[in-house]
C-alpha positions, 0 to 999 in steps of 0.5 A: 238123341232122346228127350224124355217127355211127359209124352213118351221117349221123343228122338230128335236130331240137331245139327247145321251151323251154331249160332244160327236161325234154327228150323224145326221141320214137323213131319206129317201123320204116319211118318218120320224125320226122314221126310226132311232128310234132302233139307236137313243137307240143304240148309244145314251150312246156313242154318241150325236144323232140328228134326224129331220123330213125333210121339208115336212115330219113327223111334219115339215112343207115344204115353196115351192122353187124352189130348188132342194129338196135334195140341199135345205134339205143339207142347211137346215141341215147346218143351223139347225146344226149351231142353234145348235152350232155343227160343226162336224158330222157323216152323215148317210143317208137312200136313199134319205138321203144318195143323202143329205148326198152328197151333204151336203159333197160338200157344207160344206166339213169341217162339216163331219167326216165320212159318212154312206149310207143306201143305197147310189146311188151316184150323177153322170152322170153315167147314160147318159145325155139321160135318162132325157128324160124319166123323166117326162114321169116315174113322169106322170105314177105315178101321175095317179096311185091311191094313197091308192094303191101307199102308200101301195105298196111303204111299201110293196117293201121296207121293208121285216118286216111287222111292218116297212112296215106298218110304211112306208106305213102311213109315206108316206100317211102323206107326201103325193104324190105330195111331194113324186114324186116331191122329187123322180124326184130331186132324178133322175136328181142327180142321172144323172146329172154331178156334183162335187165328195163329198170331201174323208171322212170315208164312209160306204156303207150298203145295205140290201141283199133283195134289188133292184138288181139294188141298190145292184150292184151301191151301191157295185160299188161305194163302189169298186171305194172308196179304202178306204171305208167299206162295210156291207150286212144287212142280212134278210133286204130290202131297209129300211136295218136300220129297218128290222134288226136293231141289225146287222145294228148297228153292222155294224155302231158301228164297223165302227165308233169305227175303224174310230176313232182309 
């Protein structure tokens, strides 16, 4: 299906059982509503399932704006969720998705029920205003770094199945560099600048245990300053946790929702 938005020709696919909990899944920077395809068929008996291809991704389509990717994707969720008459969702965000999923809770609190990070790097300023300064120069290095090499390394270090490696890698071609660092320098200042703390909601942090050091330790920290949130190491996963080992991930995300709701 196509929505028509203000942000360009946004697909998106609605299935599972009517009536039910609906979970939006936001995919990461360069790929597609493929990413939850082995959850899509997991939870679909149980629960409503919306996926989409985020502007610029996939089979949407992008109009160029001057906001920040991550908070114009947030209000485009809330206006493809409100086409689709639904009010209330669980979230779960891969990467890129999980800074959608933050700032979709700081805009529009009532609309989530409980939220899931696949990795999650939360919005801050934790990191010093002073890292602002390298920047542009980290998006330069890049820019100059020859593309068919940059897609297929950016498979390479995120997954450890040599199919979902491949997957990115094509995903990634197709949504194209330019988007990709564009995106992946709004990621950057989310992550340095202040901003507002989503509103408390039932979270799960996930990370796979082949990650980035660096996404492991933020992730568990972020996870420690949340009392009341839970925790899973994916096993045999890298950074797309979700696709490397689908069947403990949906675990993980069964066991959570199911105790969430009790």
């Amino acid at each position: 299906m196509i929505y028509q938005s203000k942000y360009g020709e946004i697909y998106y696919q609605l299935s599972g059982k009517e009536d039910s909990p609906v979970i939006v899944f936001i995919h990461g920077v360069g790929m597609d509503h493929r990413t939850f395809d082995k959850q899509a068929e997991a939870f679909k008996s149980d629960y409503r399932i919306l996926v989409w291809d985020l502007p610029g991704h996939g089979s949407s389509t992008y109009f160029e704006n001057q906001k920040r990717f991550t908070e114009m994707a947030a209000d485009c969720l809330y206006d493809l969720l409100n086409s689709l008459d639904i009010d209330e969702v669980i979230l779960v965000g891969q990467s890129l998705g999980s800074i959608i999923v933050q700032h979709f809770q700081i805009k529009y609190p009532r609309y989530t029920l409980a939220a899931i990070h696949v990795p999650g790097i939360e919005i801050s300023n934790r990191m010093g205003s002073w890292t602002k300064l390298f920047v542009p120069l980290m998006i330069s290095m890049f820019k100059f770094f020859p593309s068919k090499p940059f897609y297929r390394l950016f498979g390479k270090h995120r997954a450890v199945n040599e199919e979902v490696q491949k997957y990115l890698s094509r995903a990634i071609e197709k949504a194209g560099k330019k988007l990709v660092l564009r995106i992946t320098k709004d990621m950057v200042y989310d992550i340095i600048e202040e901003s507002p703390r989503p509103p408390k909601r039932p979270t799960l942090f996930t990370y796979g245990e082949k990650d980035l050091f660096f996404i492991r330790r933020v992730t568990k920290k972020w996870h420690l300053r949340e009392s009341s949130s839970q925790f899973a190491e994916i096993k045999n996963a890298d950074h797309i946790a979700n696709q490397d080992n689908p069947e403990m991930f949906n675990e993980a995300v069964r066991k959570f929702i199911l105790e969430y709701q009790a």
